[in-house]
C-alpha positions in Angstrom: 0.0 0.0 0.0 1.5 3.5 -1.0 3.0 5.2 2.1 0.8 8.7 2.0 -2.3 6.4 1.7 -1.5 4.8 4.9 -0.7 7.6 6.7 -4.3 9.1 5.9 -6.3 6.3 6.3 -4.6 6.1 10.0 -5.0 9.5 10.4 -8.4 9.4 9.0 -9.6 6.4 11.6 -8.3 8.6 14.8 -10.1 11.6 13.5 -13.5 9.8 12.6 -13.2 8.3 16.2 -12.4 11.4 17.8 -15.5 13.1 16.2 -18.0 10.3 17.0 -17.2 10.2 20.7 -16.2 13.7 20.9 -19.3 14.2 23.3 -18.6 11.5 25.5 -17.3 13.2 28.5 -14.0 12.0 29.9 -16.5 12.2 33.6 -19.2 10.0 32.5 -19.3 8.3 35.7 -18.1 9.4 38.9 -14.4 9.7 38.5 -12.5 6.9 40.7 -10.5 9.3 43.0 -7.9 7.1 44.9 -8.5 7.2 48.5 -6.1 8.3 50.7 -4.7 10.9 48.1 -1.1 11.3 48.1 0.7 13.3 51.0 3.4 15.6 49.1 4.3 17.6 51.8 3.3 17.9 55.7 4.1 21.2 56.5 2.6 23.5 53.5 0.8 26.4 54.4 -2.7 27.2 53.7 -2.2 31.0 55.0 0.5 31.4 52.5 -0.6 29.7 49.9 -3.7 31.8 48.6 -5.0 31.0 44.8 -5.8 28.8 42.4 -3.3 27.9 40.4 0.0 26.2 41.6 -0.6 22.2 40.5 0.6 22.2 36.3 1.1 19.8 33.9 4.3 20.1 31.8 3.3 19.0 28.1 5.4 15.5 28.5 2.2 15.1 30.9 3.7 15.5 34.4 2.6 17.2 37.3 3.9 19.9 39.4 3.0 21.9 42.3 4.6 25.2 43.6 3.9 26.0 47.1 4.8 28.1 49.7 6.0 26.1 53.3 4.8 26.7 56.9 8.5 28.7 57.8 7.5 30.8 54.5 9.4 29.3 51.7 9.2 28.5 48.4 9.3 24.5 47.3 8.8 23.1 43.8 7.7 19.4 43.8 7.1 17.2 40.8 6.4 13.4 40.4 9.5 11.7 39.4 9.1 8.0 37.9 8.9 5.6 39.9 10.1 7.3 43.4 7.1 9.4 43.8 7.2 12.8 44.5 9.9 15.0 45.5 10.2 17.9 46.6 13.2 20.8 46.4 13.4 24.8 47.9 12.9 27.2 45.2 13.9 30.3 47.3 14.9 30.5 51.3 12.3 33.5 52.2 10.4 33.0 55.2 8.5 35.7 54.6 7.0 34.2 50.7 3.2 34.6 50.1 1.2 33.2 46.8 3.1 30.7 45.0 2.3 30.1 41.4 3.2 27.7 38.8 3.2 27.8 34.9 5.4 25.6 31.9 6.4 27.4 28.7 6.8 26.3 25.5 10.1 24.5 26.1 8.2 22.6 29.1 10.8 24.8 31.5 8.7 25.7 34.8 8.4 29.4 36.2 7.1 30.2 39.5 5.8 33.8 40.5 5.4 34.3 44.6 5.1 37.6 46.8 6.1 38.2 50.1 4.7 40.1 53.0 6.6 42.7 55.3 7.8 44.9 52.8 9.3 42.1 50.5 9.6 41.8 46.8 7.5 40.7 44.0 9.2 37.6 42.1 10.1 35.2 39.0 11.7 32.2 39.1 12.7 30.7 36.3 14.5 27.2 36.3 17.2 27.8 33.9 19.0 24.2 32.6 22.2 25.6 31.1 23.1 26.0 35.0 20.3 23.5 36.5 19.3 26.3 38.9 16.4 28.5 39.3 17.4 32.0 38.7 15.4 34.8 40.7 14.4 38.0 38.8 12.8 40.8 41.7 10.0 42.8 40.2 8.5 46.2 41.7 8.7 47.9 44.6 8.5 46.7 48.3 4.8 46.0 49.7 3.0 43.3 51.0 2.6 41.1 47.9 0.8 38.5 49.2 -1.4 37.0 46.2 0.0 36.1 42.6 -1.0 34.1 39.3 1.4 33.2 36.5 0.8 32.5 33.1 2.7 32.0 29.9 1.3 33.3 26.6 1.2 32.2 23.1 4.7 32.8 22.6 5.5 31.4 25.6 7.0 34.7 27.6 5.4 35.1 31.2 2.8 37.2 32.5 2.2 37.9 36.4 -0.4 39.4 38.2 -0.3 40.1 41.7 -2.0 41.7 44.7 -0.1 44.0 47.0 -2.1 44.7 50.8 0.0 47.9 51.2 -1.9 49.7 48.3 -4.8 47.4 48.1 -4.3 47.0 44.8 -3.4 44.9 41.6 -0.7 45.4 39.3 0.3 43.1 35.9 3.4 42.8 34.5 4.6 41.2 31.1 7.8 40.1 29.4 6.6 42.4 26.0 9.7 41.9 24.0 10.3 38.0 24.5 14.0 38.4 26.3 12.8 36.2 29.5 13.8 39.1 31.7 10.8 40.8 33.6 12.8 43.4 35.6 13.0 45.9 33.0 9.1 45.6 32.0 6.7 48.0 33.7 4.3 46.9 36.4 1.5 47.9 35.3 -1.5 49.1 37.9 -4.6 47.8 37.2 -7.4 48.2 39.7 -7.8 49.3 43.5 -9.3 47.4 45.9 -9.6 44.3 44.1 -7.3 41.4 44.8 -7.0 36.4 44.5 -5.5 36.9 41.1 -6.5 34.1 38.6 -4.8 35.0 35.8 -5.1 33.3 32.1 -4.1 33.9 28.2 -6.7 33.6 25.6 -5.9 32.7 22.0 -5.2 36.1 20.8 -2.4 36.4 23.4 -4.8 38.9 25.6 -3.9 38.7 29.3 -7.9 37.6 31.2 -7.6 38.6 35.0 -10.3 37.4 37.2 -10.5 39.4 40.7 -12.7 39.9 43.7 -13.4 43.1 45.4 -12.0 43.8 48.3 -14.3 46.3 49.9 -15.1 44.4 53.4 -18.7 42.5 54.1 -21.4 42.8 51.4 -19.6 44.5 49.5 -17.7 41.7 47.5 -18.1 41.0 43.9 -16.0 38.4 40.9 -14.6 40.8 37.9 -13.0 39.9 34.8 -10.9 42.5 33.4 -9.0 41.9 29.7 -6.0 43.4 28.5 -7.1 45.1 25.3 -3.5 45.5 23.2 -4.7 49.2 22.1 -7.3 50.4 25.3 -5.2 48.5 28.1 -7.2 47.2 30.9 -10.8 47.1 29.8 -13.1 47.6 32.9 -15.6 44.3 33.4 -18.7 44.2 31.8 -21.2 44.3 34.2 -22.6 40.7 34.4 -22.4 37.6 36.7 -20.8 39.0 39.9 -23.0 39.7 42.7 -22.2 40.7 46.6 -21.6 38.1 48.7 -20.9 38.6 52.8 -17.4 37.2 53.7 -16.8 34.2 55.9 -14.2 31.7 56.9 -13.9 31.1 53.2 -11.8 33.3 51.0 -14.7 34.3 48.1 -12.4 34.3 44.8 -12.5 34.2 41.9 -10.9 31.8 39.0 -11.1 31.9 35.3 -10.2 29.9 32.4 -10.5 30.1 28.7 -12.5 27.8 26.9 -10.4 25.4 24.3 -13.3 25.2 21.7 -13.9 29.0 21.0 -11.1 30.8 23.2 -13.7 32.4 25.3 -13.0 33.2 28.8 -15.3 31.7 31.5 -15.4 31.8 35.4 -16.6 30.4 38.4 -16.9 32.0 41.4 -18.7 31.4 45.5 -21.1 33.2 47.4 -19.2 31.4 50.5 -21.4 32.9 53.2 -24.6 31.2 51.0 -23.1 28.8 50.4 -23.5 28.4 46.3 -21.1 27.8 43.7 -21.7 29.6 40.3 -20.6 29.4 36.9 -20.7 31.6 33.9 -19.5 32.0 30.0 -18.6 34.8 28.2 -21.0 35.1 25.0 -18.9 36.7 22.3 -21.8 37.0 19.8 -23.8 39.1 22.4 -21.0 40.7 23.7 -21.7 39.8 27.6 -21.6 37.2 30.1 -24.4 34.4 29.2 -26.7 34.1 33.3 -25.0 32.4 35.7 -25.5 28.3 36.3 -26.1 27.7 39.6 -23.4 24.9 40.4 -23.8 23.5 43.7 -26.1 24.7 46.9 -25.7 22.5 49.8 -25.6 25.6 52.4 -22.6 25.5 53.5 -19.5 27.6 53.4 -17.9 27.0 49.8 -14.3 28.7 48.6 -11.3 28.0 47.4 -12.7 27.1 43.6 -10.3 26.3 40.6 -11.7 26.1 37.4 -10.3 24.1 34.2 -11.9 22.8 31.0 -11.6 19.1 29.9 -9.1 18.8 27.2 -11.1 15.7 25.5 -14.3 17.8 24.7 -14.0 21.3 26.2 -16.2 21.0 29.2 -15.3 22.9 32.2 -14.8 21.3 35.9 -14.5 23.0 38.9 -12.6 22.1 42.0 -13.6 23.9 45.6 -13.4 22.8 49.4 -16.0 23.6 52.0 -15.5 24.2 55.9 -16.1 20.3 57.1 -12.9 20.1 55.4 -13.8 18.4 52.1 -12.7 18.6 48.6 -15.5 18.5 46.0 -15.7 18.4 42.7 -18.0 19.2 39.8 -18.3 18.9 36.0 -20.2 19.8 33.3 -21.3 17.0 30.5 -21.9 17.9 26.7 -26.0 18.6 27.3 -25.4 21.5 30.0 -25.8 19.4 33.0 -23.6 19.8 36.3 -22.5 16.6 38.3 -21.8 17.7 41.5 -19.5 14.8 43.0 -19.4 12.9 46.4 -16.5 14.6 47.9 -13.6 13.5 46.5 -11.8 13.5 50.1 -12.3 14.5 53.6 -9.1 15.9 55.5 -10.8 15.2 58.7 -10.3 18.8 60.0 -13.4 20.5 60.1 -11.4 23.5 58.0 -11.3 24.6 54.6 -8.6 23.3 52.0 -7.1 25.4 48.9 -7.7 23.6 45.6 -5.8 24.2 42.2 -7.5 22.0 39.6 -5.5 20.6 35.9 -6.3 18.1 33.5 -3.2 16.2 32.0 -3.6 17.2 28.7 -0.5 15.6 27.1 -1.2 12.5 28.8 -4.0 10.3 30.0 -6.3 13.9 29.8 -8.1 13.0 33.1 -8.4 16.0 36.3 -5.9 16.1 38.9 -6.5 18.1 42.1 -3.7 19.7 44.8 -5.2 20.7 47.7 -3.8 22.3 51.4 -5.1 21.5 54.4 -5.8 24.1 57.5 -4.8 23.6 60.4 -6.1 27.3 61.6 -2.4 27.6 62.7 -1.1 28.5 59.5 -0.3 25.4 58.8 -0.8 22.5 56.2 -0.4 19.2 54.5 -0.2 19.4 50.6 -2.1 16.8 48.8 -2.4 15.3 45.4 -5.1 13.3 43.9 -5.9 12.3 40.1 -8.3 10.2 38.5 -6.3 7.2 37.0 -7.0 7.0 33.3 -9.5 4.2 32.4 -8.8 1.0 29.6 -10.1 3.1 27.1 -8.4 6.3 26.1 -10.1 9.5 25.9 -11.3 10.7 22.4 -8.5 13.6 22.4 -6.3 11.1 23.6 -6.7 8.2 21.2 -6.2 11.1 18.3 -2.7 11.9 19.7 -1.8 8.0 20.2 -3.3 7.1 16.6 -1.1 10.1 15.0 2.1 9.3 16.6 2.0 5.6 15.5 1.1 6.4 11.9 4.7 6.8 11.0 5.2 3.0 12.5 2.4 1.9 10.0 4.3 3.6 7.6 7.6 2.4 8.2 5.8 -1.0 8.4 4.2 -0.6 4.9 7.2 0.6 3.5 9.4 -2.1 4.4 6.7 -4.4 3.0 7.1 -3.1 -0.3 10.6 -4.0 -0.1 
């Protein structure tokens, strides 16, 4: 059989499959969490380690988590092949706030933290020419206690953070692609909103989700956009609503939506207890109404959204105050599945959450969560749901495309 026939009629195959299963959620039955979860690290620190993003896959499909330690420093663990995880000190603070993780295009890990007491904003970039991580110290002194990396299209980093000296939230950029954010201007974005979720839509425009700041009943989730000509765009007025603070912290997390590069967020009302969920509708130009996610009347926080690389639905992640973490999902038809919680800490306290799907890999969720111990203190956790016999639809495409050049070898040498 000619070579370039083969090749297409593999190709072919993994594409027809992948577009009749395509609405086949990867969640179609309750996911089989692993229980216990896996203890990374005993003495992470919940207070410290605000936000909702440090767990990452790298695109050889590994995970990562950046943290910040009960003492107040900065640790990078990674599962390692058969040994586990391990864990190693990014930076000897003790005074580090807001640890956040993000790969670029070369699969090279950054980490963007804060610290409190007049300290620095920072980037650490692990640099492999000198196998070390190689601090870069951005802004000015001040109390930056919350941060959210991100890398763009062209893989150069983007932070946002929050500083509690000036209550407010600044963005900064590496805009001419040089790796070096020290020279780049911190941009200010808006007072008195602050739990930076930070994400990069297709066109390369920086989506900031925040929460106001402005004390009991007074609290609402904001996206603002990065509009390359107007700068920060302020957020159209849409799903946000007040919501009274409580023992949980009531952020804010966005993501962009693989199918149509649309930016979507899910947000608490943690004194109401509800979880809520809304899309951007780029044809009407304004959020589509809120979903209603979960009720059950008790203090929800701590969400982290991410969409399902196998068909684009989104999944949430979030802890309540009996100290579980829950999880819910979205299937192809619209309907939420909110999940049995996926595990119970046993402390009758909230837990941080950072939700990622292995996209280069087996394309199921993984979650990190942080215990509190209301002593500042912690134990990191990781838990994934282990791929089943039968790959995903996004997944079989990948594995049916990277064997076609075997069938083709195999043909070829047939001929012969």
């Amino acid at each position: 059989m000619n070579r370039s026939l083969t090749l297409w009629i593999v190709i072919v195959a993994g594409l027809t499959l992948f577009a009749g299963t395509s609405t086949v959620h990867a969640l179609t039955a309750s996911p089989a969490w692993p229980n216990p979860p896996v203890l990374v690290d005993p003495l992470a620190s919940y207070d410290l380690q605000p936000g909702d993003r440090f767990l990452a896959y790298n695109h050889n499909g590994v995970p990562s988590i950046a943290y910040v330690n009960a003492p107040g420093d900065v640790y990078f663990a990674q599962q390692t092949g058969g040994a586990g995880w391990a864990s190693a000190v990014v930076a000897f603070s003790g005074i580090a706030s807001g640890a956040s993780l993000a790969f670029d295009n070369s699969e090279l890990p950054g980490i963007s933290y804060g610290e409190v007491g007049f300290g620095l904003l920072h980037f650490q970039k692990w640099d492999p020419a000198i196998t070390a991580w190689v601090d870069q110290l951005l802004g000015l002194s001040g109390f930056w206690v919350e941060t959210s990396i991100a890398f763009d299209v062209l893989g150069n980093p983007a932070i946002a953070a929050y500083n509690d000296l000036t209550t407010s939230t600044s963005f900064v950029r590496d805009n001419d692609g040089d790796g070096d954010l020290t020279l780049e201007p911190l941009e200010f974005v808006v007072a008195a909103e602050r739990r930076p979720s930070l994400a990069i839509d297709p066109l390369n425009r920086p989506v900031l989700g925040l929460n106001t700041d402005a004390g009991a009943g007074g609290e609402f989730a904001n996206v603002w956009v990065r509009n390359p000509i107007l700068g920060w765009v302020p957020p159209v007025p849409g799903p946000g609503f007040p919501a009274l603070e409580g023992i949980m912290p009531a952020n804010v997390s966005v993501a962009i939506d693989p199918d149509d590069g649309q930016p979507a967020m899910a947000w608490t009302d943690p004194s109401a207890g509800e979880l809520w969920y809304a899309k951007w509708d780029e044809l009407m130009d304004t959020w589509d109404p809120p979903v209603l996610v979960d009720a059950p009347g008790v203090e929800l926080g701590n969400e982290s959204l991410a969409f399902d690389p196998a068909d684009g639905n989104p999944a949430i992640s979030y802890s309540n105050d009996f100290g579980e973490v829950l999880f819910a999902w979205e299937d192809s038809g619209g309907i939420w599945t909110v999940e049995p919680p996926v595990f119970d800490t046993g402390l009758l306290s909230p837990n941080r959450t950072s939700l990622a799907f292995n996209e280069f890999g087996h394309g199921f969720p993984a979650i990190s969560a942080i215990s509190n111990d209301f002593a500042g203190g912690g134990e990191l956790w990781f838990i994934v749901d282990p791929p089943l016999a039968v790959p995903e639809p996004a997944s079989m495409v990948m594995l049916l495309v990277g064997i076609a050049p075997l069938f083709v070898r195999r043909s070829a040498s047939r001929a012969r």
